[in-house]
N, C-alpha and C positions, 0 to 999 in steps of 0.2 A: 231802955234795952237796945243794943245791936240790931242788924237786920243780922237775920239767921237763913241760911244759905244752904240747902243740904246736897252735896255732891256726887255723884256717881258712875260711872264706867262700865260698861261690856263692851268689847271693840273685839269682834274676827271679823274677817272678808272670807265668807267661805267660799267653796271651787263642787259642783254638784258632781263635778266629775272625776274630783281625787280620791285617791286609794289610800287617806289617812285620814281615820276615823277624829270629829272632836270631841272630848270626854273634857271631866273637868280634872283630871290629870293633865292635859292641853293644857288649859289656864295656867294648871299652879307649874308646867315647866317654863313658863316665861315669867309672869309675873299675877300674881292674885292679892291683894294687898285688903286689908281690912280695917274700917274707923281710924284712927290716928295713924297706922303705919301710912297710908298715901299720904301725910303730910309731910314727909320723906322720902318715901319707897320709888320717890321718883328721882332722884337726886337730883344732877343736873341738865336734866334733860328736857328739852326746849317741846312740849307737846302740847294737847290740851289742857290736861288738867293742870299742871303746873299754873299756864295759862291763867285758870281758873282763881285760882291760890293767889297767885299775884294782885288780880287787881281786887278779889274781895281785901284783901292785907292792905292795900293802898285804901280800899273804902271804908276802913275799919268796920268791915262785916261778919260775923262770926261765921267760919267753913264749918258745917255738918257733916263730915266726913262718913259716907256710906260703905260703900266697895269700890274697888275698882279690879277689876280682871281683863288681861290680853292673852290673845291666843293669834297667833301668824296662821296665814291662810291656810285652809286645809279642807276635810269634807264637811259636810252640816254636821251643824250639832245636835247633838242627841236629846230627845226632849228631856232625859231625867236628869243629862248635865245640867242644862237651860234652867229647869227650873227650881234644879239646888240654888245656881247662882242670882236669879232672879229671887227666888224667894228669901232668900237671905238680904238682898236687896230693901224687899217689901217691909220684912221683916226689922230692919234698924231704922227703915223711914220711922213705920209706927212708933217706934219706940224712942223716937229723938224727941219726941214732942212738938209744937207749934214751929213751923218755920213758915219763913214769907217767901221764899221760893224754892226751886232745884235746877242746878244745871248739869246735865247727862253728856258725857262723849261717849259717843256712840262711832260704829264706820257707817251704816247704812245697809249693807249690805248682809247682814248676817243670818242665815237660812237656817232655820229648823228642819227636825227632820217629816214633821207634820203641820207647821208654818212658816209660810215664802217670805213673810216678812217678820223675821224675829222682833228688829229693833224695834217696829211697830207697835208690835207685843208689849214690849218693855215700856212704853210710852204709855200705853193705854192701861196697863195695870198701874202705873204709878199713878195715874190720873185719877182714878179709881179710888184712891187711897187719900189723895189731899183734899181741902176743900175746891169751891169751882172758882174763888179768886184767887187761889196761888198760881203764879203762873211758872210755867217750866222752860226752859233754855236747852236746847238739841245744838249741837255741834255735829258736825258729816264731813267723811270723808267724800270727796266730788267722786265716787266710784260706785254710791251708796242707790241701792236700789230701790224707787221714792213709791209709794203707795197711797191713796189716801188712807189706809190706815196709822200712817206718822202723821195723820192732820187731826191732831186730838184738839177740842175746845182748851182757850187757856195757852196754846203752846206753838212757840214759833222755833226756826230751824234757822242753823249759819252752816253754809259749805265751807270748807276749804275754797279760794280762790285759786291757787297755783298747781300745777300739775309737770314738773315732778314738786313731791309736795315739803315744800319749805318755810311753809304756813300756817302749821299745827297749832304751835304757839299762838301765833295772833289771833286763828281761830278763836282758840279758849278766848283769849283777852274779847275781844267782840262780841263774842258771845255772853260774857258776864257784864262788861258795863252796858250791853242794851236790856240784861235781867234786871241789874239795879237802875236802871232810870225807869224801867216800868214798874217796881217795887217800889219808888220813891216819889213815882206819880209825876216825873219829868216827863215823861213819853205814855201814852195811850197803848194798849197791847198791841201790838201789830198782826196784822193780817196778811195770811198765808195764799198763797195759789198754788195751785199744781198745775204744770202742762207736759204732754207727754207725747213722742211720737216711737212710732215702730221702729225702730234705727237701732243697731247694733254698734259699735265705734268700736276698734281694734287701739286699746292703751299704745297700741303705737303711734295713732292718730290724736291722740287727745292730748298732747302738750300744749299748755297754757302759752307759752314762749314763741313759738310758730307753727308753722304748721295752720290746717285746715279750721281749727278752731278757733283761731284764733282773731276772728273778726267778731264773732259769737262773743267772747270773753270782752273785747274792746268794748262791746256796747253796753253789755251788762257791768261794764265799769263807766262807763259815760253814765249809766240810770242812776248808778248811786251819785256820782258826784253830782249831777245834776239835780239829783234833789227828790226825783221821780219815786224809788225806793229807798227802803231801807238796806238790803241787802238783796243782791240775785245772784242763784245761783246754779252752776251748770253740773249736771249730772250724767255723764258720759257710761254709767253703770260697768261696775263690774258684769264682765258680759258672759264668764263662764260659771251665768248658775242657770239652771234648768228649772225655770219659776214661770206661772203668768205672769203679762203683764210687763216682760221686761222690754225695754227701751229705756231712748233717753228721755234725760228729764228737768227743764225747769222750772225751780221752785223760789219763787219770789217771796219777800217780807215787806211791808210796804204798810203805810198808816191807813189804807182804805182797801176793801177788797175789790175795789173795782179797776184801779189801777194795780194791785198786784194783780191781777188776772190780765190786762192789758200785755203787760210789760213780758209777763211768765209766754203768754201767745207768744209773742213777737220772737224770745228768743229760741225757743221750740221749731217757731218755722221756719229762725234764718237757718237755723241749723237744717231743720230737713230739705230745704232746698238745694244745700251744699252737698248732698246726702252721698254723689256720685264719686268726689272729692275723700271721701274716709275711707280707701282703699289703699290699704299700706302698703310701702315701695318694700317688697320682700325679695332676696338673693337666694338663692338654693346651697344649701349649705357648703358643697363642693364647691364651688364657685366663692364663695366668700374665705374660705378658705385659701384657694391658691390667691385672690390678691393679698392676702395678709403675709403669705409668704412670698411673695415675690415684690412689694411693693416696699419703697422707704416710709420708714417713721413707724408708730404702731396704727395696727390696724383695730379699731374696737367691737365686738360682734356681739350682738341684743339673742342669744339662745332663748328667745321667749317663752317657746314650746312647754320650758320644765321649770319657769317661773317660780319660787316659792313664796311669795309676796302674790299670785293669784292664788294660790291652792295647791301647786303642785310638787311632788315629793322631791325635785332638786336630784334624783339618781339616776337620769337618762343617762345612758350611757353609748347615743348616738355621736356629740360632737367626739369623743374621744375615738370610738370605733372609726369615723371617716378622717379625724388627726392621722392615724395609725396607716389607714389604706393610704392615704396623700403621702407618706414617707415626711409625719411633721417630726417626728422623734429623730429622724438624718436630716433637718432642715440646719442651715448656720443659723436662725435666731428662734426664740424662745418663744414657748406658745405656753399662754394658761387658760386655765379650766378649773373647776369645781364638779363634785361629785358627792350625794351626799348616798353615804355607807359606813353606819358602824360596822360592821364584820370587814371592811374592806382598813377600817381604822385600826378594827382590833390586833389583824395581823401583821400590820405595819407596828404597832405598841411592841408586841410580840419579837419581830426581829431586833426593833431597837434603831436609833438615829445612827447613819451614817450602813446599814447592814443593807444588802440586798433581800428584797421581798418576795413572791409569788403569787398572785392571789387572784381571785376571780373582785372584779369591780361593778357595782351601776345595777339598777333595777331591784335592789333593797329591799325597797317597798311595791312597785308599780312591777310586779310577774308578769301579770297578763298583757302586761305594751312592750315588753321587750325581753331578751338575754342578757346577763353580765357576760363580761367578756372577760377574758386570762390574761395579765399583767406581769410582766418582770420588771423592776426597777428599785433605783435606791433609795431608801428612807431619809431624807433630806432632813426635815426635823419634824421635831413633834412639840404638841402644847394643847392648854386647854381650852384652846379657841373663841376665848375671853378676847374683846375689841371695844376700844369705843368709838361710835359716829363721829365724823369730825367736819364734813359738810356735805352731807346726803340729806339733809332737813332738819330731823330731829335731835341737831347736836349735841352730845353731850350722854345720848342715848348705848348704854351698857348693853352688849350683844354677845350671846353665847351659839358659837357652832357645834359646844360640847366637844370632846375630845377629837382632837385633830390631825393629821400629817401632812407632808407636803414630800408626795413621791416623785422622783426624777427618772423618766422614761426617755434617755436620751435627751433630747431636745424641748423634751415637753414638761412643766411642773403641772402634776396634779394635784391640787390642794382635795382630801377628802375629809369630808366633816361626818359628825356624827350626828347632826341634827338638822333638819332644812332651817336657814335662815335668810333674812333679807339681802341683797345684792347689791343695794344702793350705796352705798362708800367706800372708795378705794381701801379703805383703812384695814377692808375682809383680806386682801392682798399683802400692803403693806406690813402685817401686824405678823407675817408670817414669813419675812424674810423675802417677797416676790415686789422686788419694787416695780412700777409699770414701767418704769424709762428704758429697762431692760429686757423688753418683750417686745418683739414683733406681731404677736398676735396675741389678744387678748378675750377672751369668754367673759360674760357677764350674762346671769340667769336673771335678766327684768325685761319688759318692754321698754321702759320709755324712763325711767326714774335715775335710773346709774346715768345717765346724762350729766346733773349737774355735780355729782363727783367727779368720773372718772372720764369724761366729755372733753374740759380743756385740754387734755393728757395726748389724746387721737388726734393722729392724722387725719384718718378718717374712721367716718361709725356706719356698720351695715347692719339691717335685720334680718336677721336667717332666717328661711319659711323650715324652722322646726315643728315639729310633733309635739303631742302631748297634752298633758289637761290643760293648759293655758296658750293654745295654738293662737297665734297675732292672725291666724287668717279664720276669720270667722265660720267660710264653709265648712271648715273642717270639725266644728263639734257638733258633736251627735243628739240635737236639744229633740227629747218626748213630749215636755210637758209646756214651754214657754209657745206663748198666744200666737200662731200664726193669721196672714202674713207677716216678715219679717225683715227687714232689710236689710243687709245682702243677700241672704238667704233664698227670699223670694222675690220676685220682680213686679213692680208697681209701675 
């Protein structure tokens, strides 16, 4: 018989502080896939599970296709979502019969609304359900919020390496041939650590590539090659969730627990020593603003603040409001922007491409952080803001803005969508008639990921100290509940 394999997925990054609830209407508007459908439903898209698929296919391993479900960052999820999708989970385990393992892509990070550590959750009921020698395989996004409760007997963990993340795929892959050499009795289970400090790190600061982490990341790639671990990995935590317990975190794999805990120390503390160092170089938005207008080449601008890839609803309607005071719409070059507003779409649908519009824009969702603001401009085009990834990491990865336009406010193209989605590949721009080489200033809602897209394109790249549920300046969110002291926050 086959070694029999059984697969599964839950993956949000939630935001404790966004104004968009997750339900499992969430799931099913990006993607909810059930038994056989993930054995496609991914098409070609470079992620974990595919990952997955691949090298069990190359071990001629039979895949037990469970669930898989994604939802883009947004607020916690509701326990009665959680536990549809979970027990349906539970539910086809049982029912698949004998398998000799499972491997889970998870983010890490995903908050219930009455548990800080969902993925946790997920870990420990399936553990629950197999015998105590199957053993399970965790994939993580490096943003993922580590607990000892993802330290279930049986079950070891692989981060993402790279950050912006372009590593999904070989995740998966890593993650499944170190299941099957321990299913195959090549490899002994590995053993987990956990190390953790109080440290907060602004996704501005946590590029794998340079930047302040990146001495951290050097050595924990010296462990592995060296021989010391099996895999180490750094956890920079998504930082706007309102949890105990949050900091950073690493989480080593290694053949003995006395060197994973070794190794997990070390890199824990090179990082907190550096701790002074993860203070993001932030521009005020005015200010980055006029050098985008006034300088040669494009200028590229990190609008962090309204992130939708941390949780946040994408309809601030701050950078366009101070466009608007600077005189960007009489500027001679081009400025863009995103905005995410069905009613601001619908009325642009409404006059029609190429018609002048009127409409109020921004703040959709998120009332209580701001006003929309009153707009005149022409309806440039419209579409159904279908794109695909083309090198933002997860190539090949099908993205839907939902229905779209792209209004022209003199000098300024507003791309407004009808759905918050991710910001990482030029391709959101391109696919709408807004090539970059043609902009002098450019908006981009991520911290630190639209880098390796839209990166070589800049002259230069600044990060705006914006507002909002995903602020890159740490002081600024409003945490109740996460474990103080905390660093920036508080002073050590």
């Amino acid at each position: 018989m086959p070694t029999r394999i059984a697969v599964a997925s839950l993956m949000q990054e939630s935001n404790s502080f966004s104004p968009l609830p997750t339900t499992v209407a969430t799931f099913e508007s990006y993607y909810l896939l059930r038994g056989t459908e993930m054995l496609t439903g991914y098409g070609a898209a470079r992620t974990e599970v595919p990952g997955f698929f691949d090298v069990l296919r190359d071990a001629k391993a039979e895949p037990v296709p469970l669930i898989a479900a994604y939802a883009a960052a947004s607020g916690t999820v509701a326990r009665e979502a959680f536990d549809t999708l979970v027990g349906e989970m539970e539910e086809r385990l049982r029912a698949a019969g004998p398998v000799d393992g499972v491997l889970l892509a998870l983010h890490g990070a995903l908050v219930v609304e009455d548990q800080p550590d969902g993925d946790g959750e997920i870990i420990q009921r399936l553990r629950r359900i197999l015998p105590a020698s199957v053993p399970i395989g965790v994939s993580l996004d490096l943003h993922g919020h580590i607990t000892p409760l993802k330290l279930q007997p049986h079950v070891f963990h692989i981060g993402y390496r790279e950050y912006p993340h372009i590593d999904m795929y070989e995740t998966g892959q890593r993650t499944a041939r170190i299941l099957l050499d321990v299913v195959a009795g090549r490899r002994p289970m590995p053993a987990m650590a956990l190390a953790k400090r109080p440290l907060l790190v602004s996704p501005v600061c946590t590029r794998t590539t340079d930047g302040p982490l990146l001495p951290v990341v050097q050595e924990a790639r010296r462990m592995e090659r060296d021989g010391e671990v099996i895999h180490a990995a750094l956890f920079p935590v998504q930082p706007w969730i309102d949890v105990p317990d949050l900091g950073f975190a690493a989480l080593v794999c290694a053949e003995d627990a006395e060197r994973a805990t070794a190794a997990a120390e070390k890199l824990a503390e090179m990082t907190w020593q550096r701790r002074a160092d993860f203070f993001p170089e932030l521009v005020a938005l005015e200010e980055a603003i006029r050098i985008g207008l006034t300088s040669e080449g494009m200028t590229l601008v990190s609008d962090a603040g309204d992130a939708p890839t941390g949780g946040s609803a994408a309809d601030s309607a701050e950078v366009l409001k101070t466009l608007l005071a600077l005189g960007a719409d009489k500027a001679s070059g081009l400025s863009y922007l995103t905005i995410c507003d069905p009613g601001a779409v619908a009325a642009a649908i409404s006059a029609g491409a190429g018609a002048e519009v009127t409409t109020p824009v921004g703040h959709y969702f998120s009332k209580t952080d701001g006003a929309p603001i009153a707009i005149r401009g022409r309806v440039q085009s419209l579409s159904d803001g279908i794109y695909k990834m083309t090198d933002g990491g997860p190539n090949g990865l099908e993205l839907s803005m939902g229905p779209t336009a792209v209004i022209a406010i003199g000098s300024i193209r507003l791309l407004v969508r009808s759905q918050p989605s991710m910001e990482w590949d030029k391709a959101m721009y391109f696919s709408q008639g807004l090539p970059l080489d043609q902009a002098a200033l450019v908006f981009v809602k991520s911290p630190a990921h639209f880098r390796q897209s839209f990166g070589p394109l800049a002259a230069r790249i600044i990060s705006a100290n914006t507002a909002g549920p995903t602020a890159p300046d740490m002081r600024r969110i409003p945490f109740t509940r996460a474990t103080r002291p905390l660093y920036p926050l508080d002073p050590f």
